[in-house]
N, C-alpha and C positions, 0 to 999 in steps of 0.2 A: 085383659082380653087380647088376645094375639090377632095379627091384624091379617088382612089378606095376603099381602107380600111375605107373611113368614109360613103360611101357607101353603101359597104356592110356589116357593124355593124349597121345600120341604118336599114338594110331588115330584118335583124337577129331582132332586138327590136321590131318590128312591129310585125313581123311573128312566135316571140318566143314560142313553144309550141304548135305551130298552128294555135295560135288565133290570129288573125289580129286585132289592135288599132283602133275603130271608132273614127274617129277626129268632131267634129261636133263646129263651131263659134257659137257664139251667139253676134248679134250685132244691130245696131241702125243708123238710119238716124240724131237722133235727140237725144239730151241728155234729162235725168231727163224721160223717159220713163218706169223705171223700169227693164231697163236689165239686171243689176247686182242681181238684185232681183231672176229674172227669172233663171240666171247660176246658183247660189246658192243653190236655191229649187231644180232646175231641179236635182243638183248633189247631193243632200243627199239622192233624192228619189231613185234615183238610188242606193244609194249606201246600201239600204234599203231593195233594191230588190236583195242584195249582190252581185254587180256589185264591182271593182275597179276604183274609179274616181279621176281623178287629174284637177283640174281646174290651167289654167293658166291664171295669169293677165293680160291678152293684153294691158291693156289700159296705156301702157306706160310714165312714168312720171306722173300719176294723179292715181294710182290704189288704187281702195278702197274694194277690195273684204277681207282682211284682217280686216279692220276695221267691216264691215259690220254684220263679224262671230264673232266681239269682241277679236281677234289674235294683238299680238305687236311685231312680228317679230322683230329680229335681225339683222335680214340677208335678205337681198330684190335683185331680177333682177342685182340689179345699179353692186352689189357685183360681180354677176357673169360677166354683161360687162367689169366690172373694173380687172378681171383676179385673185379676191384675194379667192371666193369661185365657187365651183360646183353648178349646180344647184341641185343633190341631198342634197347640205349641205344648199340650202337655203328653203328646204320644209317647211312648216308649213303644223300640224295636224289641221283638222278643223272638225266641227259636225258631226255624224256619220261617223265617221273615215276616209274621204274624205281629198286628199294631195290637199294645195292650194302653188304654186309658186306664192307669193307676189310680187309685180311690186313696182318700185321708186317709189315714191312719192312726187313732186316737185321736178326731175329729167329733167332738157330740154336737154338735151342728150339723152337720149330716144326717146325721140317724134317722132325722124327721125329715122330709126334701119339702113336703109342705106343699101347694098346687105352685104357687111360685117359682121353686124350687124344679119342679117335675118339667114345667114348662121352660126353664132356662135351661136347662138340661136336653130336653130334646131340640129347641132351636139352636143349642151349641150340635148335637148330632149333625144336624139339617143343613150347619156349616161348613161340614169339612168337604175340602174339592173333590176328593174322588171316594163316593160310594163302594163299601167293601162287597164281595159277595154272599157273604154271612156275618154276620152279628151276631157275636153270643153275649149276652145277659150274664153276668155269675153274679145272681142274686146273693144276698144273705140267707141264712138259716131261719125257718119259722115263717110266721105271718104276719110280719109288722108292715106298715104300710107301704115303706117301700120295698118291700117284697111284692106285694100282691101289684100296687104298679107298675112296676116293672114287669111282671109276670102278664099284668094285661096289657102289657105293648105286645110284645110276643107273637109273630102267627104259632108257633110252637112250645110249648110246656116240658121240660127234659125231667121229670122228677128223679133225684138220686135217693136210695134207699141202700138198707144192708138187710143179711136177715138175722137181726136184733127184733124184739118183740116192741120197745118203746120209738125206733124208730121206724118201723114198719106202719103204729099206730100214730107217729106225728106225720109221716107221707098223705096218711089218707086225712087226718086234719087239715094237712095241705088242702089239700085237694077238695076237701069241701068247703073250707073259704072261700079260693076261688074262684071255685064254680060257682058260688053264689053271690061274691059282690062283682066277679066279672065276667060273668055270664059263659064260662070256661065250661064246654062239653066234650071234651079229647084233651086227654093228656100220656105223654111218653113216659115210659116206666124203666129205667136204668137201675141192675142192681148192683150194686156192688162188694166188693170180699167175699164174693160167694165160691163156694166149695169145689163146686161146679153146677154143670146146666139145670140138674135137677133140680137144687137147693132154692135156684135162681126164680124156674117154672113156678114153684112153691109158693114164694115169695109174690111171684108175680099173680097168679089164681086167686090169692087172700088176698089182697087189694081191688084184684078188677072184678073180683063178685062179689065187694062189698060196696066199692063205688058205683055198681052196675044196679045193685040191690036197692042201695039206701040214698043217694047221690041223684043215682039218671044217668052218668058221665062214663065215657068206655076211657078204657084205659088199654095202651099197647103195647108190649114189650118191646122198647127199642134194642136192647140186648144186656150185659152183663159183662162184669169185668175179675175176672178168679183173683184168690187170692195171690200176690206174687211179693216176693220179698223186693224185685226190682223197681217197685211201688214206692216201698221205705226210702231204697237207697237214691232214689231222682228226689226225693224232695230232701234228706239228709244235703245230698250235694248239689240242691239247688237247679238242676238241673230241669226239672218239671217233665221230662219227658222219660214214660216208662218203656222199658223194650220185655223181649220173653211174652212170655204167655200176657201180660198186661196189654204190652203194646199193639198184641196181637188182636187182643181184645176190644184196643181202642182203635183200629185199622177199620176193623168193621163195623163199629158205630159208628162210624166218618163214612163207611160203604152206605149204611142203610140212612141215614140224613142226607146224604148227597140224592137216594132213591127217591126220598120226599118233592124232590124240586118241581116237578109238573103237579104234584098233587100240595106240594105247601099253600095253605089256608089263603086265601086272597083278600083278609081281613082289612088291607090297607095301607099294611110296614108301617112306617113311622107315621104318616100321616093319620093313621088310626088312633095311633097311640095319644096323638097331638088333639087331636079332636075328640076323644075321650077325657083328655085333661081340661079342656078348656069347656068339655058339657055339650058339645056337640055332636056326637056319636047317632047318625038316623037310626029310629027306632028299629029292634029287630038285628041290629046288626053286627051285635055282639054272638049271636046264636049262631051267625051263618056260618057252614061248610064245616060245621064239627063233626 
């Protein structure tokens, strides 16, 4: 049971300064959708717009967001499980100056974080000195559990989709897990390799009136990213940042998430998330401001 002092150093880190930590997941039904893609851009554009971004690897035991930026860390997640580093000592610096926490990498002890596990994890967060101004989450693919909590730390839900008919059909799986063990009633709809806008709409109508229909849960197009061969060649050369019509595309997801600031969910940041894992969560209050 976590005690009151990790607590409240944990409200202190969110709240330091005044500014409260927007946490926002970014995550997937389906693998090989391009969601790592998606974190990636989303956080340099941010970080562009000179925000402080810290990307965390969620995807536990398979994490490739280091790779992706062309980074060979030293020091990964496994180290801070294993009790021998911080998680401030295992940061890597990545493109425009954006903090990436590296995840194991062929780690099966990760895969499960276990409540343990969840809670060492976030009082490692609750640790680092200075509070970034977004958190982004780059979940794993699917609904295994540490997807779904991570996903319920979140004030924000980013789902990445294509329009593929099997992942189209594992987003809204997403999203009806979720919604149902975390009480998730709003989630962001990112398409991606789409054609263009219309392909995208498309994509995005079959989900939000099926989740609206069968769910309860609205769904919103946060935007879309076309197909761009510029795509290929940033993760080819390691690079992780796309430009052309991509970059373009990731400019304004970073426009329209930075729009969310007054209106991002007041769920609690990390403190939510913290007291969620530990069984504390006051009744109701998973529902509120969706």
């Amino acid at each position: 049971m976590p005690t009151v002092t990790q607590e409240q150093q944990l409200t202190r880190w969110v709240h330091r300064k005044g500014a409260a930590v927007r946490v926002l997941a970014v995550t997937s039904g389906k693998g090989g959708v391009g969601k790592t893609n998606v974190t990636v851009n989303l956080a340099v554009h941010l970080a562009r717009k000179g925000h402080r971004v810290l990307v965390l690897d969620g995807d536990m035991g398979l994490g490739n967001v280091d790779v992706m930026v062309g980074l060979t860390p030293a020091r990964t997640l496994a180290d801070v499980f294993a009790g021998t580093h911080t998680l401030e000592e295992v940061l890597a610096r990545g493109p425009e100056g954006i903090d990436i926490v590296p995840a194991g990498s062929g780690v099966a002890r990760l895969t499960e974080l276990g409540e343990e596990g969840q809670l060492r994890l976030l009082a490692e967060v609750s640790s680092l000195p200075t509070p970034p101004d977004y958190l982004l989450l780059d979940t794993g693919a699917g609904i295994g559990a540490n997807v779904r909590f991570l996903a319920g730390c979140a004030q924000e839900i980013l789902v990445v989709t294509v329009p593929e008919p099997t992942a189209i059909t594992d987003a809204y799986a997403l999203m009806k897990v979720v919604s149902r063990q975390c009480g998730e009633r709003r989630f962001r709809l990112v398409v991606n390799l789409a054609s263009g806008r219309k392909e995208a709409l498309d994509v995005f109508r079959r989900v939000a009136l099926a989740a609206d229909r069968f769910l309860g849960v609205a769904v919103d197009l946060a935007g879309f990213v076309p197909r761009d061969a510029a795509v290929g060649r940033a993760v080819r050369d390691q690079s992780g940042v796309a430009s052309r019509a991509a970059g373009a595309a990731y400019a304004a997801l970073a426009d329209t998430v930075e729009g969310w600031a007054s209106g991002f969910r007041q769920k609690g940041g990390p403190q939510f998330f913290f007291n969620r894992a530990a069984g504390r969560v006051p009744a109701g209050a998973e529902t509120q401001g969706g």
